[in-house]
C-alpha positions in Angstrom: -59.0 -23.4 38.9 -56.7 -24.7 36.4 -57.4 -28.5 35.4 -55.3 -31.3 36.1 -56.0 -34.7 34.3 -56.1 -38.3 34.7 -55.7 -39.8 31.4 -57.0 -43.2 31.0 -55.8 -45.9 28.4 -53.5 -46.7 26.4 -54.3 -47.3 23.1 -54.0 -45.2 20.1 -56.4 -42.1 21.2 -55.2 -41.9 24.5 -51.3 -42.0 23.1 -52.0 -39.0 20.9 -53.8 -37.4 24.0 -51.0 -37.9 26.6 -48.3 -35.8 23.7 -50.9 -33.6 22.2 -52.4 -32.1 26.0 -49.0 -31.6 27.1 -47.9 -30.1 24.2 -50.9 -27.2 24.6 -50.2 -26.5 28.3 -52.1 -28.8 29.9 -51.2 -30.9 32.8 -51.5 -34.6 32.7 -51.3 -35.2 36.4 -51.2 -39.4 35.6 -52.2 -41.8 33.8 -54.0 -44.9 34.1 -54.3 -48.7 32.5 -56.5 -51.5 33.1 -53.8 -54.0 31.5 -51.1 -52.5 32.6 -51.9 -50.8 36.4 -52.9 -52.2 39.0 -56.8 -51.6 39.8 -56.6 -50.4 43.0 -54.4 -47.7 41.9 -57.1 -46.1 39.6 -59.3 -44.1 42.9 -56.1 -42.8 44.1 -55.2 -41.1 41.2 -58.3 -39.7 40.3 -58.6 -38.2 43.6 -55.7 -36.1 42.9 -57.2 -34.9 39.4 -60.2 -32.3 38.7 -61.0 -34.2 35.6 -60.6 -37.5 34.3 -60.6 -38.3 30.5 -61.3 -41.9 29.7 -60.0 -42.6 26.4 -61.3 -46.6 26.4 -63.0 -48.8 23.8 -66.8 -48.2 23.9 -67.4 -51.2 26.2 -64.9 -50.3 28.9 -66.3 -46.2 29.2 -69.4 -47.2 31.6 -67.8 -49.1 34.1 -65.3 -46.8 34.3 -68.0 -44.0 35.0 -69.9 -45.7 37.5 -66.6 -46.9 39.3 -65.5 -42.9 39.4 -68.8 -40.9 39.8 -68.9 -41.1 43.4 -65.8 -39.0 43.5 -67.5 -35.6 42.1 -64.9 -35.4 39.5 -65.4 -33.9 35.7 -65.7 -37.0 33.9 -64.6 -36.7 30.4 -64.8 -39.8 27.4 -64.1 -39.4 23.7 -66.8 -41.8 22.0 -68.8 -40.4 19.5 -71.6 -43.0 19.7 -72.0 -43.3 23.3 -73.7 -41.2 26.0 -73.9 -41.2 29.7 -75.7 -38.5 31.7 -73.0 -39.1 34.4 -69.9 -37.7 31.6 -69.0 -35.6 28.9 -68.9 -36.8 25.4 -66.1 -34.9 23.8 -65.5 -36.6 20.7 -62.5 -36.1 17.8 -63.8 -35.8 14.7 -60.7 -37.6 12.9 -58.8 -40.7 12.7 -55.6 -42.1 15.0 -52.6 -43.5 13.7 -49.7 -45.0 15.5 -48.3 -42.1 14.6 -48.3 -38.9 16.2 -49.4 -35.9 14.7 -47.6 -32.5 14.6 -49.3 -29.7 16.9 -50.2 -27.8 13.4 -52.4 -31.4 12.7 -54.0 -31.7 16.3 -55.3 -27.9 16.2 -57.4 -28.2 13.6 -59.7 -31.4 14.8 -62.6 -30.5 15.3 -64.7 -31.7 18.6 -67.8 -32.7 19.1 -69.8 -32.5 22.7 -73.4 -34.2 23.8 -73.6 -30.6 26.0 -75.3 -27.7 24.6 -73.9 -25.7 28.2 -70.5 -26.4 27.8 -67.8 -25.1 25.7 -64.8 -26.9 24.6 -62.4 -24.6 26.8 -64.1 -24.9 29.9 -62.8 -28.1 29.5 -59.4 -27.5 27.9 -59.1 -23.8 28.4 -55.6 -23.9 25.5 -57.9 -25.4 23.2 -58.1 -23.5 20.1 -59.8 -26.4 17.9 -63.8 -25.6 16.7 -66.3 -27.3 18.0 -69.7 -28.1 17.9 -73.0 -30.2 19.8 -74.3 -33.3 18.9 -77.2 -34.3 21.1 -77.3 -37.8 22.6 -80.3 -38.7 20.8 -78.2 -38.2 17.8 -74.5 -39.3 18.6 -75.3 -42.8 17.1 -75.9 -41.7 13.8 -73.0 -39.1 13.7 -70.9 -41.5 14.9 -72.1 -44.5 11.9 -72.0 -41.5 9.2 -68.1 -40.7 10.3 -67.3 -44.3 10.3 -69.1 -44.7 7.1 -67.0 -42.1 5.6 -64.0 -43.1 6.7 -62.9 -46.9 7.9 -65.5 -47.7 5.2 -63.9 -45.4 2.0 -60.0 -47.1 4.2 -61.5 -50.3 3.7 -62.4 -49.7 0.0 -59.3 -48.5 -0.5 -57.2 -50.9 1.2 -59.0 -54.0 -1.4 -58.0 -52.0 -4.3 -54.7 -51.8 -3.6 -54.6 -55.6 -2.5 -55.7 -56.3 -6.0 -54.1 -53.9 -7.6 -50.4 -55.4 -5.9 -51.6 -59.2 -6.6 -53.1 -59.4 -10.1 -51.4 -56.4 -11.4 -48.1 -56.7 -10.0 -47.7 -53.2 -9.3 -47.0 -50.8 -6.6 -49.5 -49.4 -4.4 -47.8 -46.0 -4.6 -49.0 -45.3 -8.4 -52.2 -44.8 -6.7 -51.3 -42.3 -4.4 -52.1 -39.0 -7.2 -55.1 -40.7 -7.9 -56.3 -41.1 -4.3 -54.9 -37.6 -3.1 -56.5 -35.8 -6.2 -60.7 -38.2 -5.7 -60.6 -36.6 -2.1 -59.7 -33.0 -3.1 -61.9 -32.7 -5.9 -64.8 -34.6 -3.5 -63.8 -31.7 -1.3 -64.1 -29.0 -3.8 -66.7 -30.2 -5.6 -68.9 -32.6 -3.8 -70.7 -35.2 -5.5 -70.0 -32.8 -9.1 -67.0 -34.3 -9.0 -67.7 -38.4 -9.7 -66.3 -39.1 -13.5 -66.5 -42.8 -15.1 -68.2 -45.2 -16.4 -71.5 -44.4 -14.5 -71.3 -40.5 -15.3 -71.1 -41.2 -18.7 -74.1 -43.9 -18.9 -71.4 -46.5 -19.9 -73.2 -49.9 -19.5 -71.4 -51.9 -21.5 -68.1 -50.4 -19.2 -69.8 -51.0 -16.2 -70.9 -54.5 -17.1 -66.9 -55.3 -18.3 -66.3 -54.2 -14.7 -68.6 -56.8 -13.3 -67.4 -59.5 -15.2 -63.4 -59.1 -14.6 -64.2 -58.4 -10.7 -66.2 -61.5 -10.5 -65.1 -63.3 -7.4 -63.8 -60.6 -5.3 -65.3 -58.4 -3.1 -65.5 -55.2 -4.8 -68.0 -56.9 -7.1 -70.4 -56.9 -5.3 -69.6 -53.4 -3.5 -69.7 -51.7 -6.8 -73.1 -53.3 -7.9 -74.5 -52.0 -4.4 -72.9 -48.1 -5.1 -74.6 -48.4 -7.9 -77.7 -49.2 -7.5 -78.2 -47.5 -4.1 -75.6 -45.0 -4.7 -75.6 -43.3 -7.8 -78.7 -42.4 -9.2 
């Protein structure tokens, strides 16, 4: 039987969800919010659905599942730290915007499931996208080492150019070569690719960079990257 869907949320994942599904043949049947449906609207909708994809914050996805497991339905959430053994962890490995992606974007995300007897088109059979099994016991650690990787590196990011606009007085855009060229050659190269200052054994750098960072935060980030980092 082909699935239908009840697509719950509406925040950013679940906004890409309800254009992207569509978009690859599948049928969205309806859609569901806590802040802006009415509660007792949720069963009846589900009933009318073979699978239900709850694309929630962490906190809301186990009420949800206890509140819809007695209907026998596929339940479906996209967390990448949390398990239930009542759902399907069919988690996104990438990062939402407000804006949507073209379809050439969404097919290449990769998935990851908790479900070593699933595949990723038995549950979205026009799913081209690879995927590939984390097990529960080890979601929480997939999940820190994405978010490590990339709100973290954003976060970086985002400080330097705050500095960079305030004290500088100039535009964030300069950086953009800079940025776009670190995260090929990371790509390409792996760690081979780290230059500066710390490559090159430049104390007398690396303490200048101390002292004229004093009293922000990436002082103190870049004395931790170095000492735990880069060895």
């Amino acid at each position: 039987m082909t699935p239908n869907y009840l697509l719950i949320g509406r925040g950013r994942l679940a906004t890409h969800l309800f254009h992207w599904l569509p978009a690859t043949g599948h049928d969205i049947r309806h859609r569901w919010s806590a802040s802006l449906d009415p509660r007792e609207d949720l069963l009846p909708r589900a009933t009318q659905c073979s699978h239900i994809l709850i694309a929630t914050s962490d906190r809301k996805i186990p009420d949800l599942i206890q509140a819809l497991k007695p209907l026998n339905k596929t339940l479906i959430h996209f967390s990448g730290a949390l398990t239930d053994p009542d759902a399907i962890a069919v988690h996104p490995l990438m990062t939402f915007p407000e804006q949507i992606y073209d379809l050439s974007d969404y097919v290449q995300i990769p998935f990851s499931l908790d479900r070593d007897d699933l595949q990723l088109k038995d549950l979205f059979p026009n799913f081209e996208n690879p995927s590939f099994v984390v097990p529960p016991k080890q979601r929480l650690l997939y999940h820190a080492l994405c978010a490590s990787g990339g709100n973290l590196s954003q976060l970086l990011w985002a400080e330097v150019e705050k500095i960079w606009s305030t004290k500088l007085g100039l535009p964030a855009d300069l950086l953009r070569p800079y940025q776009r060229r670190c995260l090929e050659n990371l790509i390409q190269n792996g760690a081979s690719s780290i230059t500066g200052a710390l490559v090159r054994g430049d104390q007398q750098t690396v303490k200048n960079h101390y002292d004229v960072l004093q009293g922000t935060p990436l002082k103190k980030i870049y004395e931790t990257f170095e000492q735990e980092l880069f060895q």
